[in-house]
CHARMM internal coordinates of N, CA and C (Angstrom, degrees):
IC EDIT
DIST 1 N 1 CA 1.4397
DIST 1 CA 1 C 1.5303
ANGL 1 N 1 CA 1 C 108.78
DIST 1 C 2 N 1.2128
ANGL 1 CA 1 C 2 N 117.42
DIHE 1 N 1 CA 1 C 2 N 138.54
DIST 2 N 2 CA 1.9605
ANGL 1 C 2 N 2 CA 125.39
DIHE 1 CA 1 C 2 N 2 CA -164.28
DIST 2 CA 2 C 1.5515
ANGL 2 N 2 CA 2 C 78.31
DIHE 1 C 2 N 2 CA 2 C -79.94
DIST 2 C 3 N 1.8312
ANGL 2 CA 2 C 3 N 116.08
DIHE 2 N 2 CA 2 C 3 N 155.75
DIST 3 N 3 CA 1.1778
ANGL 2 C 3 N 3 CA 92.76
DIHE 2 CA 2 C 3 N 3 CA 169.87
DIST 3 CA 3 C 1.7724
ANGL 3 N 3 CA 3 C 78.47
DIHE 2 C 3 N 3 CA 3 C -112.98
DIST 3 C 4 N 1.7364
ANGL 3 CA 3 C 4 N 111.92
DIHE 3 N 3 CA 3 C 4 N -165.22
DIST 4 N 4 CA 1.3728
ANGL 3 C 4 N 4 CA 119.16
DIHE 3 CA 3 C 4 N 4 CA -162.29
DIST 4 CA 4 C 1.3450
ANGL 4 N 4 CA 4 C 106.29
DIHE 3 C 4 N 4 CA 4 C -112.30
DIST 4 C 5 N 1.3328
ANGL 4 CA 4 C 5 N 119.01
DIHE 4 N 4 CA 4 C 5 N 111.44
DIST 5 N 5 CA 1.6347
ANGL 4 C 5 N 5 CA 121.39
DIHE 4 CA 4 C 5 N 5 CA -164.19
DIST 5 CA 5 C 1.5616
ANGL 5 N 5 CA 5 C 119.50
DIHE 4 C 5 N 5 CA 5 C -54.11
DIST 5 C 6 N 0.7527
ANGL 5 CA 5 C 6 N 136.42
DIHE 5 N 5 CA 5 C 6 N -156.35
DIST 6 N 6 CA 1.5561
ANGL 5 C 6 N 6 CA 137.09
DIHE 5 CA 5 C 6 N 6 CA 169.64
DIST 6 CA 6 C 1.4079
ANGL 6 N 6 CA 6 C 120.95
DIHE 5 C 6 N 6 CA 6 C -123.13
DIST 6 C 7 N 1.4876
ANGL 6 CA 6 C 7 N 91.73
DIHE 6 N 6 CA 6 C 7 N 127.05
DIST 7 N 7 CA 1.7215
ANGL 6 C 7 N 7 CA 92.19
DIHE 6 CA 6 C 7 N 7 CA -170.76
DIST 7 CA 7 C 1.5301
ANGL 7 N 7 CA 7 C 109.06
DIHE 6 C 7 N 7 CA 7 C -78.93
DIST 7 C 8 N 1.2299
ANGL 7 CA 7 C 8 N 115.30
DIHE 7 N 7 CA 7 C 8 N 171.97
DIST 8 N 8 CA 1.5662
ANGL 7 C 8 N 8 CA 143.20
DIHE 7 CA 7 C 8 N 8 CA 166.46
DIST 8 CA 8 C 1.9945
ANGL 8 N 8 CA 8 C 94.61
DIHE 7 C 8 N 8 CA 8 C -25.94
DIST 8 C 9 N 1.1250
ANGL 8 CA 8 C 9 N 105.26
DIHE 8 N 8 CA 8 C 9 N -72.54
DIST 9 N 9 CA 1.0349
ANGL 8 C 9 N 9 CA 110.50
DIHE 8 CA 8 C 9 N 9 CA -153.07
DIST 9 CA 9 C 1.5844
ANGL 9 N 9 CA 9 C 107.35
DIHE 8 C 9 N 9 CA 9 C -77.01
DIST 9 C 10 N 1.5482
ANGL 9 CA 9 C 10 N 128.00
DIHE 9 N 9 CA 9 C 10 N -10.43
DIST 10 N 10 CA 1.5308
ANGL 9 C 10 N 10 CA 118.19
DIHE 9 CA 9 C 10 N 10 CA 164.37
DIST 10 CA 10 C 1.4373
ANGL 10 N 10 CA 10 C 103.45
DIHE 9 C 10 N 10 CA 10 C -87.29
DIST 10 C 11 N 1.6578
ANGL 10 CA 10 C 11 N 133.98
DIHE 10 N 10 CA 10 C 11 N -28.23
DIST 11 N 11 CA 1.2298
ANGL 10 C 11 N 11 CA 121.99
DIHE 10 CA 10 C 11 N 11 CA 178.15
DIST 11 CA 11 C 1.7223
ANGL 11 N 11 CA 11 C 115.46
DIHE 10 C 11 N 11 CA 11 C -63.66
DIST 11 C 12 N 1.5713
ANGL 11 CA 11 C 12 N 120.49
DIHE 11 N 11 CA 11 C 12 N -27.88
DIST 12 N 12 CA 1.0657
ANGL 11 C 12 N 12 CA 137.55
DIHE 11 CA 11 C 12 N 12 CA 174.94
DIST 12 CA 12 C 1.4602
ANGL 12 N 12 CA 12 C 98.58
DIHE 11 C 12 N 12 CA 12 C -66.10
DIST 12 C 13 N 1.2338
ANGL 12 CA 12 C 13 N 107.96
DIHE 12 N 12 CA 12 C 13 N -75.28
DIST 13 N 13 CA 1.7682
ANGL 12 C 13 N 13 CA 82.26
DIHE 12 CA 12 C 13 N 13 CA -174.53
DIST 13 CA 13 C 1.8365
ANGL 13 N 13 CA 13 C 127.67
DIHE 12 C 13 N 13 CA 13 C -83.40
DIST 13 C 14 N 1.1596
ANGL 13 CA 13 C 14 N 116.60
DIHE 13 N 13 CA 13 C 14 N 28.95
DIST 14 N 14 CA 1.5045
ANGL 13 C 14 N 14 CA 129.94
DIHE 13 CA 13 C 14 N 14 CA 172.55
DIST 14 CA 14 C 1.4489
ANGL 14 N 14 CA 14 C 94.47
DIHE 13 C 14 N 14 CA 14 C -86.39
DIST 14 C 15 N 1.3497
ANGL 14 CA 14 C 15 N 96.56
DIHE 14 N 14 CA 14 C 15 N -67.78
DIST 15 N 15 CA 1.4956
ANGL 14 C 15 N 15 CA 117.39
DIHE 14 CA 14 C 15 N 15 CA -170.50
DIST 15 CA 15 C 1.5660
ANGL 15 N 15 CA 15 C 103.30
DIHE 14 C 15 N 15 CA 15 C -39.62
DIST 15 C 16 N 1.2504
ANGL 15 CA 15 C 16 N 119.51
DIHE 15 N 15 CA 15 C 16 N -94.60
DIST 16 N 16 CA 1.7675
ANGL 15 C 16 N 16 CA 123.55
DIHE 15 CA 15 C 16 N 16 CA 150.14
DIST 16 CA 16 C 1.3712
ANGL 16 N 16 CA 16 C 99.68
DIHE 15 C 16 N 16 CA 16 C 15.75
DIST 16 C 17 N 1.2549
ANGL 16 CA 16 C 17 N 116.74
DIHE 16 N 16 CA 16 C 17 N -115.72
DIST 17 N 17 CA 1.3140
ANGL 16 C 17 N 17 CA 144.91
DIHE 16 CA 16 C 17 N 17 CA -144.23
DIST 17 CA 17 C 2.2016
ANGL 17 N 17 CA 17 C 92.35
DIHE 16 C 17 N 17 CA 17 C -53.17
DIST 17 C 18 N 1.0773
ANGL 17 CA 17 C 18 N 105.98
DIHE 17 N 17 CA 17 C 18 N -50.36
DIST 18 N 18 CA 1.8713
ANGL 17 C 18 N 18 CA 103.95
DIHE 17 CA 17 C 18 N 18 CA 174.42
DIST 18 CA 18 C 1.5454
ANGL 18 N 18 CA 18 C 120.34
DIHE 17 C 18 N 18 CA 18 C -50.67
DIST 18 C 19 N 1.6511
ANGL 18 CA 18 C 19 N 107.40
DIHE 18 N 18 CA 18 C 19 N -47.57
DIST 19 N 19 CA 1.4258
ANGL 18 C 19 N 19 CA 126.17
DIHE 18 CA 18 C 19 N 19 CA 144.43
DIST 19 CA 19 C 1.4608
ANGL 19 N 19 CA 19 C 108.59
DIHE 18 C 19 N 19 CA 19 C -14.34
DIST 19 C 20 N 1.5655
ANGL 19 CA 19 C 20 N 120.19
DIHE 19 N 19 CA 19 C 20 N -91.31
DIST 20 N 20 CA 1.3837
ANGL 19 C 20 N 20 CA 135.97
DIHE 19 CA 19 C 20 N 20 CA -161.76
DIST 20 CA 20 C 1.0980
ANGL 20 N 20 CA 20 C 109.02
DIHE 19 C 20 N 20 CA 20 C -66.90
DIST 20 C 21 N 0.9306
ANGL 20 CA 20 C 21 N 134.22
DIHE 20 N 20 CA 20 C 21 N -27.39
DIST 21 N 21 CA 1.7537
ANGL 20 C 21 N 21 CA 167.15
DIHE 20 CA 20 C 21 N 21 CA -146.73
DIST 21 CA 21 C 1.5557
ANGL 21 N 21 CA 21 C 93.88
DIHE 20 C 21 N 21 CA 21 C -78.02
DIST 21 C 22 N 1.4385
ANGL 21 CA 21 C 22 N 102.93
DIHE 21 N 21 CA 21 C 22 N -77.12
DIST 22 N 22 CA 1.1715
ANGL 21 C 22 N 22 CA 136.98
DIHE 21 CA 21 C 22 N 22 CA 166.90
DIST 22 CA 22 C 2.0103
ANGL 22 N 22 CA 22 C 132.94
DIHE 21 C 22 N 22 CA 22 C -14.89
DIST 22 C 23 N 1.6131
ANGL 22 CA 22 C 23 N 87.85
DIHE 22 N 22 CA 22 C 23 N -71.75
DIST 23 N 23 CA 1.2778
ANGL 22 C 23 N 23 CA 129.05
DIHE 22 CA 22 C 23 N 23 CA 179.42
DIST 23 CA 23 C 1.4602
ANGL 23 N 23 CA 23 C 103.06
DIHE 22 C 23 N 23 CA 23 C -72.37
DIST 23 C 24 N 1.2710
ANGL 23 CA 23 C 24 N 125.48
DIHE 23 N 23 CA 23 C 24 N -47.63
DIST 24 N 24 CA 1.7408
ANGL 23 C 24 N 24 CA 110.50
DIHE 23 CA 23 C 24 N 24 CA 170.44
DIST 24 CA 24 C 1.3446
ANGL 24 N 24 CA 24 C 118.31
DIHE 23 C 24 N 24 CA 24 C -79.29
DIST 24 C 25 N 1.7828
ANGL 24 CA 24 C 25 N 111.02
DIHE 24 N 24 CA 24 C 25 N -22.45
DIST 25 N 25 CA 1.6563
ANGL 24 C 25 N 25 CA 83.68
DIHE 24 CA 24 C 25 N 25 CA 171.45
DIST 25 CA 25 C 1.1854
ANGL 25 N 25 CA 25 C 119.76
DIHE 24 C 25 N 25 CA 25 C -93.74
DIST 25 C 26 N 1.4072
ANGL 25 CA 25 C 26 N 121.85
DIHE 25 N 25 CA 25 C 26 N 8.62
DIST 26 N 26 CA 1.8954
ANGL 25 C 26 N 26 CA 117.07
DIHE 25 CA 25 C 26 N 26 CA 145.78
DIST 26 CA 26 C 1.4856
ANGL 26 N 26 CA 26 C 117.45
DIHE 25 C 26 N 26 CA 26 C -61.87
DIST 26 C 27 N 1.1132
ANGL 26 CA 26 C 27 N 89.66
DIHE 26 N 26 CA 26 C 27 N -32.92
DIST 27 N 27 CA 1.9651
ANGL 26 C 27 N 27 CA 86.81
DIHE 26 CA 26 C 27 N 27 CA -169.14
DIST 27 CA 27 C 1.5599
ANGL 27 N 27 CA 27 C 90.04
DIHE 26 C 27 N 27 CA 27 C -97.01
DIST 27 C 28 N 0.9159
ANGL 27 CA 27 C 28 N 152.23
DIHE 27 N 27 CA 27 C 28 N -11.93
DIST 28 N 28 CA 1.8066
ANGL 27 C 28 N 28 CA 128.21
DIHE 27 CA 27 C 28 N 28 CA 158.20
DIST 28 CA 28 C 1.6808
ANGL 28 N 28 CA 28 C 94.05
DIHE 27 C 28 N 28 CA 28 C -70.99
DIST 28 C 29 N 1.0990
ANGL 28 CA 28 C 29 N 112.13
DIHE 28 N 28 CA 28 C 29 N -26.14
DIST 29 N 29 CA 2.0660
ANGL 28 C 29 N 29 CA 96.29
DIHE 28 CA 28 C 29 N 29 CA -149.83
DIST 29 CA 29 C 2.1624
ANGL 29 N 29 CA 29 C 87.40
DIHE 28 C 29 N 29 CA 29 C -85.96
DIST 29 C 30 N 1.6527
ANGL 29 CA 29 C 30 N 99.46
DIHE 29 N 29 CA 29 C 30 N -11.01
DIST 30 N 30 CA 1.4771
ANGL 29 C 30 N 30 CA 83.80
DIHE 29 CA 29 C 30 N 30 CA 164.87
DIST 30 CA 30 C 1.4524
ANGL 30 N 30 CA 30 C 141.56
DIHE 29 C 30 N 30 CA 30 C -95.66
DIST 30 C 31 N 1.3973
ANGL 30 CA 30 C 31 N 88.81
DIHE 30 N 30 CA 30 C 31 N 7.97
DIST 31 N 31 CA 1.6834
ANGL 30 C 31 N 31 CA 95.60
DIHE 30 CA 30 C 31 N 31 CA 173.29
DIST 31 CA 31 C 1.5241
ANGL 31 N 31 CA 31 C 107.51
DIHE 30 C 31 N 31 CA 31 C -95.26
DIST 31 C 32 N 1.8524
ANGL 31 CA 31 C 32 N 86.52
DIHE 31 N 31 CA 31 C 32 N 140.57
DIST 32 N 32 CA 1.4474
ANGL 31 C 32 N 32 CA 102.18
DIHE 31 CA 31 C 32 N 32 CA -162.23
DIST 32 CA 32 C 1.6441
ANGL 32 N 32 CA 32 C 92.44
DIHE 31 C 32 N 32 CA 32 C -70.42
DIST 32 C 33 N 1.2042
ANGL 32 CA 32 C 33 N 102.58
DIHE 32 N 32 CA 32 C 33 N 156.94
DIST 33 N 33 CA 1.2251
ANGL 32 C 33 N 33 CA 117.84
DIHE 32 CA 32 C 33 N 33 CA 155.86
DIST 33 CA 33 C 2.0784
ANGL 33 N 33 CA 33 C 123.09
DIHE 32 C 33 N 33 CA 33 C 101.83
DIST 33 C 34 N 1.6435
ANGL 33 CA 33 C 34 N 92.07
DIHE 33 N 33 CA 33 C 34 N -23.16
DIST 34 N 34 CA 1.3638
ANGL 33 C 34 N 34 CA 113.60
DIHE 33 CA 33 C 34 N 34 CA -152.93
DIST 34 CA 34 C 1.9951
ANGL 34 N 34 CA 34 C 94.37
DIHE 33 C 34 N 34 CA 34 C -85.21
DIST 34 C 35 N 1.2480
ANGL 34 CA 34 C 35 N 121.23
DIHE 34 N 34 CA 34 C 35 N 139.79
DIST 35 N 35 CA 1.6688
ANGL 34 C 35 N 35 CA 142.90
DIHE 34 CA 34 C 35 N 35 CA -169.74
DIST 35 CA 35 C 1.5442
ANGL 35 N 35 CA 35 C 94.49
DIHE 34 C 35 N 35 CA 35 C -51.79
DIST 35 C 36 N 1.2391
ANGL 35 CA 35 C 36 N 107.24
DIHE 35 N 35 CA 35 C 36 N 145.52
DIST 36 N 36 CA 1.8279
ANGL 35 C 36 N 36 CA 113.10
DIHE 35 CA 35 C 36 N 36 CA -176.16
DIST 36 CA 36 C 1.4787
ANGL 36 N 36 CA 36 C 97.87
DIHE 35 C 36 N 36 CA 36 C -80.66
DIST 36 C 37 N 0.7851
ANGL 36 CA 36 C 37 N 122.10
DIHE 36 N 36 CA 36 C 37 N 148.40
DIST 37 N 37 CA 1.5558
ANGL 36 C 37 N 37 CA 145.27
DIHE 36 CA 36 C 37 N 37 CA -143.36
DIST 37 CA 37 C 1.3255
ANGL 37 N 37 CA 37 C 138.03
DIHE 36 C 37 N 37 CA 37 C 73.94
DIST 37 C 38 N 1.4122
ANGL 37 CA 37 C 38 N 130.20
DIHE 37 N 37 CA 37 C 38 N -2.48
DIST 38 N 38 CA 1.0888
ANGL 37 C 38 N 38 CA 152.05
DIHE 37 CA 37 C 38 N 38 CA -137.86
DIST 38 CA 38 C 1.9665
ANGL 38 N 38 CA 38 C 93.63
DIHE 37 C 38 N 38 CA 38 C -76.79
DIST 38 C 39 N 1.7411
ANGL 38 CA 38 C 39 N 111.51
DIHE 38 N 38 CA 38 C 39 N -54.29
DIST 39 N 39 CA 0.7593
ANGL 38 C 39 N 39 CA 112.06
DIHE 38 CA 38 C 39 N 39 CA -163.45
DIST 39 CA 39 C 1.4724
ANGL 39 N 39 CA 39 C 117.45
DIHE 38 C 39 N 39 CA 39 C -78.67
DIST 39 C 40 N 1.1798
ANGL 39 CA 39 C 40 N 132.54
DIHE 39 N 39 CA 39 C 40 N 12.58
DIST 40 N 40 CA 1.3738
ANGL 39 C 40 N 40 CA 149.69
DIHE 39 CA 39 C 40 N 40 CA -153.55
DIST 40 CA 40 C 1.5250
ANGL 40 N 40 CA 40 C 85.79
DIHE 39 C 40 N 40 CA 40 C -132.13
DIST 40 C 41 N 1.4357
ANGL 40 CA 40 C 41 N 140.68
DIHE 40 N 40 CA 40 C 41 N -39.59
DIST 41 N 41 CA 1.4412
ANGL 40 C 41 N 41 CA 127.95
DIHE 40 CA 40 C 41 N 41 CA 161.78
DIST 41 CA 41 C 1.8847
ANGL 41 N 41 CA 41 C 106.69
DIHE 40 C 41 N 41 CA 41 C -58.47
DIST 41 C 42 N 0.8993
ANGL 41 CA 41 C 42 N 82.21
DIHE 41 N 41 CA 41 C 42 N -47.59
DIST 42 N 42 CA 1.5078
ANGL 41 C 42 N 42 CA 94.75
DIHE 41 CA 41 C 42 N 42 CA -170.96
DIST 42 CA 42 C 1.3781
ANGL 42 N 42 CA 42 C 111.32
DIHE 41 C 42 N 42 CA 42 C -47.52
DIST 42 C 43 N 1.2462
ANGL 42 CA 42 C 43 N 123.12
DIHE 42 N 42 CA 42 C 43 N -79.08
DIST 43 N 43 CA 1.6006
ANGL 42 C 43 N 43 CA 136.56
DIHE 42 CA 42 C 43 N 43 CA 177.91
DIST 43 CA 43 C 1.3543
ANGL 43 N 43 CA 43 C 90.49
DIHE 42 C 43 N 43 CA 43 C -58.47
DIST 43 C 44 N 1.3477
ANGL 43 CA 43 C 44 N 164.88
DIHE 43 N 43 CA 43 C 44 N -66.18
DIST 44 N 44 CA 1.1498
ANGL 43 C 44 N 44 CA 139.36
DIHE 43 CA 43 C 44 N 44 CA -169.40
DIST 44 CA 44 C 1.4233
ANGL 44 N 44 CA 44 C 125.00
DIHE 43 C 44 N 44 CA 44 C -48.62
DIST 44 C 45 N 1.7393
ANGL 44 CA 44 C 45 N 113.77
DIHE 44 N 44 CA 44 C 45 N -42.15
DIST 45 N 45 CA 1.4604
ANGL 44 C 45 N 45 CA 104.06
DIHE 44 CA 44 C 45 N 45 CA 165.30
DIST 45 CA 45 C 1.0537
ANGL 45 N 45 CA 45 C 125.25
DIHE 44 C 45 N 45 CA 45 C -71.97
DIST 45 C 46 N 1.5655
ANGL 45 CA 45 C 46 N 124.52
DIHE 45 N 45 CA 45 C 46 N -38.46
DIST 46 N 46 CA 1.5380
ANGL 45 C 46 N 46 CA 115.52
DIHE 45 CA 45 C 46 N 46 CA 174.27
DIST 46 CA 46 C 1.1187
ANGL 46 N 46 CA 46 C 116.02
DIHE 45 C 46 N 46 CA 46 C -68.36
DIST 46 C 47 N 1.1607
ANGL 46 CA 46 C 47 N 141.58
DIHE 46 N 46 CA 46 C 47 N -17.49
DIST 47 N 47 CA 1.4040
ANGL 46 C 47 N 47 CA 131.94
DIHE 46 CA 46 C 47 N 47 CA 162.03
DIST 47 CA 47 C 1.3179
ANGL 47 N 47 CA 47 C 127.10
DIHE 46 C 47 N 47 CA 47 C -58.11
DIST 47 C 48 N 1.4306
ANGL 47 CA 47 C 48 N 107.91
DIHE 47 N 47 CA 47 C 48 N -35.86
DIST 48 N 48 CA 1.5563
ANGL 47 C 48 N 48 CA 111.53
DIHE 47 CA 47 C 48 N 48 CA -171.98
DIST 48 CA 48 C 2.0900
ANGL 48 N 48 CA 48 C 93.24
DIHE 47 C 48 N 48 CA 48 C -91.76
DIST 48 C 49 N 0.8232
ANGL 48 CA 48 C 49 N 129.78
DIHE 48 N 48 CA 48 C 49 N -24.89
DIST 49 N 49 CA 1.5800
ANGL 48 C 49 N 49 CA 146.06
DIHE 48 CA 48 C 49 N 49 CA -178.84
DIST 49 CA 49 C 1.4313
ANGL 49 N 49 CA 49 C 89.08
DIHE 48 C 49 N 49 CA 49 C -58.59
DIST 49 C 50 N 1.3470
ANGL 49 CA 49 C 50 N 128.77
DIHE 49 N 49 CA 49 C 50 N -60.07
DIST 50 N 50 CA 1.4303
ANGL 49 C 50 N 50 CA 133.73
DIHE 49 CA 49 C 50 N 50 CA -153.02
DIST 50 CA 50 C 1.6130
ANGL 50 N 50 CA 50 C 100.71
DIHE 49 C 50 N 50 CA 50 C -98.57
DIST 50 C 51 N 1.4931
ANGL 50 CA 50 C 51 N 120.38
DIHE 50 N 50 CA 50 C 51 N -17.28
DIST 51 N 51 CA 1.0792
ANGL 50 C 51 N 51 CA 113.16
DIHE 50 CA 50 C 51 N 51 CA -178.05
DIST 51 CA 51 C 1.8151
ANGL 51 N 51 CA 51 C 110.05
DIHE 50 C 51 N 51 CA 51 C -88.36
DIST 51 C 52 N 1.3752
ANGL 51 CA 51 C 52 N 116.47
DIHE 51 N 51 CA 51 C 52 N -24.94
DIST 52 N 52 CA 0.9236
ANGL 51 C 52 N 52 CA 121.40
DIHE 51 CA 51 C 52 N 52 CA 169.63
DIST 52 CA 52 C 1.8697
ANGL 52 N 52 CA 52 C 130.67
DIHE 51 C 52 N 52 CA 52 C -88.29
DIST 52 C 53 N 1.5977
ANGL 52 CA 52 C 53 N 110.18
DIHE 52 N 52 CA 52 C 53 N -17.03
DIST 53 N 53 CA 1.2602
ANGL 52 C 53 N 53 CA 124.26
DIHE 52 CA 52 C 53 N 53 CA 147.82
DIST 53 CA 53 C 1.8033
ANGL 53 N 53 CA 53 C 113.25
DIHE 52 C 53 N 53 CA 53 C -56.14
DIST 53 C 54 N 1.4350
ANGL 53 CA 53 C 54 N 107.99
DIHE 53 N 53 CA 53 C 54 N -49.00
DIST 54 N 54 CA 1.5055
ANGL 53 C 54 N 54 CA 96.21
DIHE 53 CA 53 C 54 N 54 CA -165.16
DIST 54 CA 54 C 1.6200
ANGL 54 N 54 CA 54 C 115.14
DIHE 53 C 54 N 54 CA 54 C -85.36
DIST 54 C 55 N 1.2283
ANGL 54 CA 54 C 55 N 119.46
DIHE 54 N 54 CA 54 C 55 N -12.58
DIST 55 N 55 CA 1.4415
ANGL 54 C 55 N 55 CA 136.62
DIHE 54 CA 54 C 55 N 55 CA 163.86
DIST 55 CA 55 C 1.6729
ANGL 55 N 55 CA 55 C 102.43
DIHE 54 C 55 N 55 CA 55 C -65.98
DIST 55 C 56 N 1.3408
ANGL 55 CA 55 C 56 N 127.99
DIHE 55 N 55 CA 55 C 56 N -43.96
DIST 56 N 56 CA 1.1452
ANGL 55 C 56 N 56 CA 119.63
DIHE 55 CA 55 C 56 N 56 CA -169.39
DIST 56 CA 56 C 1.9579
ANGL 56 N 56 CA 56 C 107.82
DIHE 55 C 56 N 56 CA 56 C -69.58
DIST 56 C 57 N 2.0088
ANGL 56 CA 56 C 57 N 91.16
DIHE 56 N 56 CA 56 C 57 N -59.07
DIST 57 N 57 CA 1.4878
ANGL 56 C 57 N 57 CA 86.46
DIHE 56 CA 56 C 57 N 57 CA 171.26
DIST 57 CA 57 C 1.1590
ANGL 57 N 57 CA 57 C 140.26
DIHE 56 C 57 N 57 CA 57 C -56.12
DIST 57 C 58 N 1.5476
ANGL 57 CA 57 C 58 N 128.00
DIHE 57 N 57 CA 57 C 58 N -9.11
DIST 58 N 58 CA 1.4701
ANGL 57 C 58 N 58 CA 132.19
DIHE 57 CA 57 C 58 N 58 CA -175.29
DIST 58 CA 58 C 1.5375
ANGL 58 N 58 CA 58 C 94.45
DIHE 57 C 58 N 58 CA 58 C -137.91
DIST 58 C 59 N 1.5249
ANGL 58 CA 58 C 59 N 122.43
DIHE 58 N 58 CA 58 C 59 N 51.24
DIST 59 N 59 CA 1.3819
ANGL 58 C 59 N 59 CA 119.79
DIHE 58 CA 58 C 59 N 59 CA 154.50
DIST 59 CA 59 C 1.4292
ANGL 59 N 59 CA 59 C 117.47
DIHE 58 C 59 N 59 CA 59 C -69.47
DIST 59 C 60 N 1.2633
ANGL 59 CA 59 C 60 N 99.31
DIHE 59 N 59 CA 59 C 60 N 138.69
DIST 60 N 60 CA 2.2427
ANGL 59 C 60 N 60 CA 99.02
DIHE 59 CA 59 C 60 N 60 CA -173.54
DIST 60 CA 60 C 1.5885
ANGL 60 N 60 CA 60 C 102.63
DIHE 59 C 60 N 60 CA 60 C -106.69
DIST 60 C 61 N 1.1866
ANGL 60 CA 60 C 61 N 103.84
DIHE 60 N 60 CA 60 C 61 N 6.61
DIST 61 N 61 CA 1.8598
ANGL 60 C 61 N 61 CA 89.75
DIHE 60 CA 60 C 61 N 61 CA 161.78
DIST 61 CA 61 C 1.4491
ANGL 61 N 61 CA 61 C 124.58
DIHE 60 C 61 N 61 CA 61 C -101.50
DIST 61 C 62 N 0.9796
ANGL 61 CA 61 C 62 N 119.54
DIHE 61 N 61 CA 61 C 62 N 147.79
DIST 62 N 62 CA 1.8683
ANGL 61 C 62 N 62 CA 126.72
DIHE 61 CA 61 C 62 N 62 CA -130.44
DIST 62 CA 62 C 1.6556
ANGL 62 N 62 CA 62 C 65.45
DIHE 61 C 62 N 62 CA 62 C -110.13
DIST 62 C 63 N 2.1282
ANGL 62 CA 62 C 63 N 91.32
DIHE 62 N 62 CA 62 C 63 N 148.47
DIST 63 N 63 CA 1.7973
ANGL 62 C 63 N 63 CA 101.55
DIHE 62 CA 62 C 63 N 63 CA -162.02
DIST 63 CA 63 C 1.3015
ANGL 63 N 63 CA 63 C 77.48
DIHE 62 C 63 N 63 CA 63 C -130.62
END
COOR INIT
IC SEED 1 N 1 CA 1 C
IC BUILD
């Protein structure tokens, strides 16, 4: 079965949201003091936070 590539607009917001994802769990894993793993909580919620913000703002089905 072919599978169905990914358009413009899921690489845009993968991309995005891994981005942000990213960037907070450096900045949790730099506060002193905070339990090792912290930043791997971190980038997992903001990723899915931002992945589901930017799906909402650039939804293409007409409301």
């Amino acid at each position: 079965m072919a599978r169905k590539p990914f358009t413009l607009r899921q690489a845009v917001l993968i991309g995005t949201a891994l981005a942000a994802g990213s960037a907070a769990g450096q900045l949790a894993e730099a506060v002193p003091g905070e339990p090792p793993g912290v930043g791997h909580l971190a980038a997992t919620a903001t990723a899915l936070w931002v992945l589901d913000k930017l799906h909402r703002l650039i939804d293409d089905r007409e409301s």
